[in-house]
N, C-alpha and C positions, 0 to 999 in steps of 0.2 A: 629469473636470470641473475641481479643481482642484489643482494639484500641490501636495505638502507644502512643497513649498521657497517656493511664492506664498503658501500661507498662514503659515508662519509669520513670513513678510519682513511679511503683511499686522498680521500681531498684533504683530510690533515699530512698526509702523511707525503703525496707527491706535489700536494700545489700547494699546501700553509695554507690552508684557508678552515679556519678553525670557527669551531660555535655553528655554525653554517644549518639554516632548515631545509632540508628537502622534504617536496611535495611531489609524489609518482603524477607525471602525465600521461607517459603512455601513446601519447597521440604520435609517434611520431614515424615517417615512412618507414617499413622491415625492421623495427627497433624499439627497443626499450628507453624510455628518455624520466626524466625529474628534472622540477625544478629546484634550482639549487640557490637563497641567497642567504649573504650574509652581510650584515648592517644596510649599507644602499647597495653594495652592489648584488650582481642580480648575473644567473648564466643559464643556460641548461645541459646535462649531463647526457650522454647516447652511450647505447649500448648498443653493439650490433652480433651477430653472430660469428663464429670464428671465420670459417667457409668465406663472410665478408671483410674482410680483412684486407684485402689488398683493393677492391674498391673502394675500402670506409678510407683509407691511406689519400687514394686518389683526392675524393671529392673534398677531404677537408683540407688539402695541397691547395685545391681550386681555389675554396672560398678564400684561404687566408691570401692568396694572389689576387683575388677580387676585393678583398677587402683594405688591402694594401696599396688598391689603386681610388680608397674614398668611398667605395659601395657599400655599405653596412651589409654580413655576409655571414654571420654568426662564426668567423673564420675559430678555428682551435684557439683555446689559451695555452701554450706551452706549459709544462710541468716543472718543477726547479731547476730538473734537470736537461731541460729542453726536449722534449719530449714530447706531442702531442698525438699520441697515444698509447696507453698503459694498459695489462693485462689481470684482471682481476680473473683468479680462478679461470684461468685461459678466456674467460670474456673482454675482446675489446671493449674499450672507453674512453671518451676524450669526454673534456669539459669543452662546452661554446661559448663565446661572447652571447652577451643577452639583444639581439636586434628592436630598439624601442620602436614606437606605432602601434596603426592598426591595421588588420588585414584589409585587402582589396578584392571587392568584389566582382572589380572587371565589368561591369555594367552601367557604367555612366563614361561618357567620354572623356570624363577628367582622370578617371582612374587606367582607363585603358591607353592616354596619351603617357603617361607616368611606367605603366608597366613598361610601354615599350620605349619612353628614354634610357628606362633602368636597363633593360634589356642587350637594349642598343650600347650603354655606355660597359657592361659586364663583357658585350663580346669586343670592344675598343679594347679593354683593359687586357682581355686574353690574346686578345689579336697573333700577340708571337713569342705567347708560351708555349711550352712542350709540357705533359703530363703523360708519362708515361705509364702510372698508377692508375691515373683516370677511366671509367667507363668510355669506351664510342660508342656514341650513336651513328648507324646508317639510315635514318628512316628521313633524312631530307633529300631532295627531290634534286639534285641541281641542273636539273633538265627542263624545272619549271619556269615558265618565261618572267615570275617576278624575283626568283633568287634571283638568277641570271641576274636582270637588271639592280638587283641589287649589289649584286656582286661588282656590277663593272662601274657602277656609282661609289662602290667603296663605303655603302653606309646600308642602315637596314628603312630607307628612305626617308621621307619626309615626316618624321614623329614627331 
């Protein structure tokens, strides 16, 4: 997708971040990603496909709204030129903040009361933004008698 040598000419050239190693991970959902640091700090790099382009706009609108409201969200780093996201060879790319921790496994009741303060506190934070870039999802239910009561509690209940 895109060579090491194009991204890092990209990260000297649009964010000043110079010396800088990347390491391919790969792991990341429909995309290309690396790890990118230089001295302590620390990010990582996405690539998506052009086609997603107006989603990859969306979702990283969201985070940096989530993460502006204190949620660690790997929100965009802007470019010099403020920009959070640049076209290498018609490939989108943004750089993300690095989110520290460890993953959760979801299977103990401390990490599942945590998922869902985090959860809870992401949809507080979005409560009454507009993203009009953003993916919707239709696949909730609000016919189910605990949104409902969630809904009319004003909260995603007792977490």
């Amino acid at each position: 997708m895109i060579s090491e040598e194009k991204l890092r000419s990209c990260l000297v050239n649009r964010w000043a971040i110079t010396g800088a190693t990347v390491k391919t991970h790969n792991a990341g959902m429909n995309s290309a990603t690396w790890f990118v640091t230089a001295g302590s700090d620390r990010w990582v790099a996405k690539a998506v496909t052009p086609d997603s382009r107006r989603a990859f706009l969306g979702g990283l609108t969201i985070a940096g709204q989530v993460e502006a409201a204190g949620i660690p969200a790997g929100a965009p780093l802007p470019t010099r030129e403020g920009d959070i996201v640049v076209d290498v060879d018609g490939v989108p790319l943004t750089l993300l903040n690095w989110v520290d921790g460890e993953e959760l496994s979801g299977s103990t009741a401390q990490d599942q009361r945590l998922i869902g303060r985090t959860l809870g506190g992401v949809h507080e934070a979005l409560r009454d933004v507009s993203a009009p870039l953003a993916d919707q999802f239709h696949w909730i239910d609000t016919q189910d008698p605990f949104v409902g009561s969630a809904r009319r509690r004003g909260s995603c209940g007792s977490l």
